[in-house]
C-alpha positions in Angstrom: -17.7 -36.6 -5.8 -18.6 -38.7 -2.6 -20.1 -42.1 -3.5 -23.4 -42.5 -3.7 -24.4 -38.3 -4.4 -26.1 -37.6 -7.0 -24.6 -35.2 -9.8 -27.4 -32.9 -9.2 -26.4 -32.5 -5.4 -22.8 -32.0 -6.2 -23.8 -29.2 -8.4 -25.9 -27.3 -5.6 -23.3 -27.9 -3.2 -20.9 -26.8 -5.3 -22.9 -23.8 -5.9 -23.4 -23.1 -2.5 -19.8 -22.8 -1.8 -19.2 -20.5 -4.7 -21.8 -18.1 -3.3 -20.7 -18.2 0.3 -17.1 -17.6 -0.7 -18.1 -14.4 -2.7 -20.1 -13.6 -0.2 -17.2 -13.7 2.1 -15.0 -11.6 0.0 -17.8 -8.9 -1.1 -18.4 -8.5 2.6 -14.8 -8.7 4.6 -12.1 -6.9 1.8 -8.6 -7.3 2.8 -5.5 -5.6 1.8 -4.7 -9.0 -0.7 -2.7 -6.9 -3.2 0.6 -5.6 -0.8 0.2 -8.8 1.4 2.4 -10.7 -1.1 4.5 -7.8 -2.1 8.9 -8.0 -0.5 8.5 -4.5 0.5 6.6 -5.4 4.0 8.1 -6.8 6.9 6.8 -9.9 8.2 5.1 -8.3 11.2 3.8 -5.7 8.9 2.2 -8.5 6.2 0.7 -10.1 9.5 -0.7 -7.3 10.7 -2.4 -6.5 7.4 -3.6 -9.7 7.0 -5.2 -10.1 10.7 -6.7 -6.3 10.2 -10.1 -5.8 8.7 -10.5 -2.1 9.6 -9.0 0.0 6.7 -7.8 3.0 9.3 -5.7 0.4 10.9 -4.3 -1.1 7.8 -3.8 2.7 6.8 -1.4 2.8 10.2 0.5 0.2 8.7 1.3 1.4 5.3 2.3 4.4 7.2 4.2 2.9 9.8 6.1 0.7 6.3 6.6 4.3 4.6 8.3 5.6 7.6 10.4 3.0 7.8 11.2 3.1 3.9 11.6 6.7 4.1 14.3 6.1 6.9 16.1 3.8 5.1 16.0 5.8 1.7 17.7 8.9 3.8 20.2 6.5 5.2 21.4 5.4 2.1 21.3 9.3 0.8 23.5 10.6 3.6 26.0 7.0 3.3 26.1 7.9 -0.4 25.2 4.0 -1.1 22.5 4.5 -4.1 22.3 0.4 -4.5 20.2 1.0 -1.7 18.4 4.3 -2.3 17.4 2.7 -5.3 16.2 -0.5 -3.3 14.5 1.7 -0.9 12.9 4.7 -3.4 11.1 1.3 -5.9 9.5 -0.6 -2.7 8.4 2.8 -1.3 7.0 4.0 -4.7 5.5 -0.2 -4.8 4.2 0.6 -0.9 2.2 3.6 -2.0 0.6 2.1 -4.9 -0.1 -0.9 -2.9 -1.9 0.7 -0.6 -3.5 3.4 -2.2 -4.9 0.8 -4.1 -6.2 -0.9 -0.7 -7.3 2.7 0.3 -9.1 3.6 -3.0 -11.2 0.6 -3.0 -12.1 0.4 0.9 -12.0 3.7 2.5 -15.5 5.6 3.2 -15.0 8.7 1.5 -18.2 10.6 2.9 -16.1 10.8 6.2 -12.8 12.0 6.6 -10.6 9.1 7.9 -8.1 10.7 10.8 -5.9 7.7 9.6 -5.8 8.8 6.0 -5.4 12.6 6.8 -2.3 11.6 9.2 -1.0 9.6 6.1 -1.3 12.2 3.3 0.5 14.7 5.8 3.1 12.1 6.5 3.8 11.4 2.7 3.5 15.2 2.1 6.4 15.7 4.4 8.6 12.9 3.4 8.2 14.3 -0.7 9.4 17.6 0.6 12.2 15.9 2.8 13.9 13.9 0.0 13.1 16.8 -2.4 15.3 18.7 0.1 18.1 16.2 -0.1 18.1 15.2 -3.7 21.1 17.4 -4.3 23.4 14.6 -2.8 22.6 12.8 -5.7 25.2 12.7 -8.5 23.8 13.8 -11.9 23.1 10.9 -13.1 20.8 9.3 -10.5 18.6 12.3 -10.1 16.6 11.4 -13.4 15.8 7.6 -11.8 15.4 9.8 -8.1 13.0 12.2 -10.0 10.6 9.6 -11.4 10.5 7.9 -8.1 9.3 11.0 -6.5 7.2 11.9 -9.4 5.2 8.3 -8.9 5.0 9.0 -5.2 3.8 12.6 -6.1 1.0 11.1 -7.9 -0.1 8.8 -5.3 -0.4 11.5 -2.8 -2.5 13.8 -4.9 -5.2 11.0 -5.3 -5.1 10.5 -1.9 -5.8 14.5 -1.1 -8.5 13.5 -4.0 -9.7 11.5 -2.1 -9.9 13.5 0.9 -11.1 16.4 -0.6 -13.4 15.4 -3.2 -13.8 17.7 -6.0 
């Protein structure tokens, strides 16, 4: 407390803060959960952090996934499953970072072209390592089948989302 204020006016001050801070947060949501997370790059974390548009965050969790995807495929056709494994839990952590970002933030009365290019691109990249799970050896498919169950699920509530009821 600053000499000479009164207990009173700390308390109003105090108070005044504590409603311009909600305020702030109510009014300008950001992707705080996945901004944290090891499974972004630095530039992608930056870019998340400086974007307040959830389309353009959306381009970065799809731009991550790509690159996760990539990287999981890699390590399928290099027959290193340290690092499919690696790769297939930060995807699976991408998705439900962001659908958790996307749930709470996107419009859902109109169709983001962001959101439909994203379900298409997960859609795809399902199919593709369902295709190539037959590299695995038998005892890795049970861990790869969960991974792709999780990512399954995350793509269905983002069609519900899409395509409400």
């Amino acid at each position: 407390m600053v000499s000479g204020m009164k207990t009173k006016d700390a308390r109003a001050q105090a108070n005044r803060i504590l409603i311009v801070s909600v305020m702030v947060v109510l009014c300008c949501p950001v992707a705080t959960v996945s901004l944290a997370q090891a499974f972004l790059t630095a530039a992608e974390k930056s870019a998340l952090e400086k974007e307040k548009k959830i389309d353009n965050r959306i381009k970065v969790y799809q731009a991550a996934s790509v690159r996760l995807s990539r990287l999981m495929q890699g390590a399928l056709q290099e027959h290193d499953f340290a690092r499919l494994e690696q790769g297939s839990e930060n995807w699976v952590k991408l998705l439900s970072a962001s659908l958790e970002d996307i749930e709470g933030n996107v419009n859902r009365k109109k169709k983001s072209r962001a959101l439909i290019n994203f379900e298409i691109h997960l859609r795809r990249t399902i199919l593709d390592l369902k295709n190539v799970k037959f590299r695995l050896p038998a005892d890795q498919e049970d861990r790869f089948d969960s991974w792709l169950d999780r990512a399954e699920e995350a793509h269905k509530k983002i069609v519900a989302i899409l395509f409400p009821g």
